[in-house]
VMD Tcl script that draws the C-alpha trace (Angstrom):
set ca {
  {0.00 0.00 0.00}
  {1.24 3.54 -1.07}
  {1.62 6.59 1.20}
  {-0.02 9.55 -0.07}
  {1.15 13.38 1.34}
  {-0.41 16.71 2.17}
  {2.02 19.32 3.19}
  {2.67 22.61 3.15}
  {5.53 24.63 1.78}
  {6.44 28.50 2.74}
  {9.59 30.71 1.79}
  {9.76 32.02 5.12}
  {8.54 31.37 8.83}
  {4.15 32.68 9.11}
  {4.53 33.87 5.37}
  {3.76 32.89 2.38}
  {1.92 29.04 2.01}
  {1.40 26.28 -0.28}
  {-0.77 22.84 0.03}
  {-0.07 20.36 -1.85}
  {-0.71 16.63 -2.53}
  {1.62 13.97 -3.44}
  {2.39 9.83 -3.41}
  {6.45 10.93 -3.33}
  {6.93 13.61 -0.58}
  {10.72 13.69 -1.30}
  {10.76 13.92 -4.99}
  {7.83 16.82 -4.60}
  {9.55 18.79 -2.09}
  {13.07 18.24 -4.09}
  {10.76 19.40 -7.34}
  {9.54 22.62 -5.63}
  {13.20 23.68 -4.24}
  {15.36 23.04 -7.83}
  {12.09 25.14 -9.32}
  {11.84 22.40 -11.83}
  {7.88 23.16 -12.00}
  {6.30 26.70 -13.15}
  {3.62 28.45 -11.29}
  {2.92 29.44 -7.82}
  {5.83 27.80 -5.60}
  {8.47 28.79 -8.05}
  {7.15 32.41 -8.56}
  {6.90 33.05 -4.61}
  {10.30 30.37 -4.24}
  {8.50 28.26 -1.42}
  {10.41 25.67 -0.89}
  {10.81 24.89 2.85}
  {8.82 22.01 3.96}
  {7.08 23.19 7.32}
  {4.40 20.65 7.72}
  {3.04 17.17 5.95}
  {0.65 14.51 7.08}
  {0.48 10.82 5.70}
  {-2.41 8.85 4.30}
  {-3.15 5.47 3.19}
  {-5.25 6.58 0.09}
  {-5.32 9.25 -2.60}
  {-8.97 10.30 -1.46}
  {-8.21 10.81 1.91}
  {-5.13 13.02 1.39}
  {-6.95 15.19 -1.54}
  {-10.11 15.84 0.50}
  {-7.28 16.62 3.39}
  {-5.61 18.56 1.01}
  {-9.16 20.45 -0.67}
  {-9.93 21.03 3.06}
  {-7.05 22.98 4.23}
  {-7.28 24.70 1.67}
  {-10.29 26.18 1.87}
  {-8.94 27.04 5.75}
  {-8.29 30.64 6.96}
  {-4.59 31.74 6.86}
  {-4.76 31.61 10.90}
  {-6.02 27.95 11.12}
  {-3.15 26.90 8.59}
  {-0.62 28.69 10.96}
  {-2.12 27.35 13.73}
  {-1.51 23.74 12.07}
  {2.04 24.07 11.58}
  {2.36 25.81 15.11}
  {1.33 23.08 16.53}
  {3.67 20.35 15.45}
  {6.57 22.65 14.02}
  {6.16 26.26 16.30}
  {10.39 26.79 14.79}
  {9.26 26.38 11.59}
  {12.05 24.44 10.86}
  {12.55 22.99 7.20}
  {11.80 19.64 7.36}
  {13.22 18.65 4.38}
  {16.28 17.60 5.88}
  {14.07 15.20 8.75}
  {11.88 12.88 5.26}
  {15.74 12.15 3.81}
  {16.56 10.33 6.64}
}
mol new
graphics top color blue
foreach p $ca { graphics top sphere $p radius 0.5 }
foreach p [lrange $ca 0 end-1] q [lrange $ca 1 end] { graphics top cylinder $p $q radius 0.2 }
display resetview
């Protein structure tokens, strides 16, 4: 069975964020921080991982995903608070 990611990607500590979805957390987050894809986290250069979550099915981590999402800023701040209140990249911890 596959693990499926929903995370969320900043350029700097409480500013700018980014949810995504993925089935390969480290290829994504590697993807966002070379810039290899155009469009939002390139043009804003998020690429510290601050926050992910793991799920055992693609619908469960897209309606996680869609939900967030649709979040206020201050609950998505409040979610990476909570686990990561450094805001540490994390990119560093999911090579391990």
């Amino acid at each position: 069975m596959a693990d499926y990611y929903v995370y969320i990607l900043t350029n700097k500590p409480r500013s700018t964020l980014y949810v995504g979805v993925t089935n390969d957390l480290v290829r994504r987050v590697y993807e966002h921080r070379e810039g290899v894809v155009p469009g939002f986290t390139k043009r804003y250069g998020l690429k510290q991982l601050v926050y992910f979550e793991r799920y055992g099915t693609p619908a469960l981590a897209i309606q996680r995903e869609k939900n967030i999402k649709h979040w206020s800023r201050a609950w998505k701040l409040d979610l990476v608070n909570s686990s990561n209140p450094q805001w540490r990249d994390l990119y560093t911890d999911i090579m391990r």
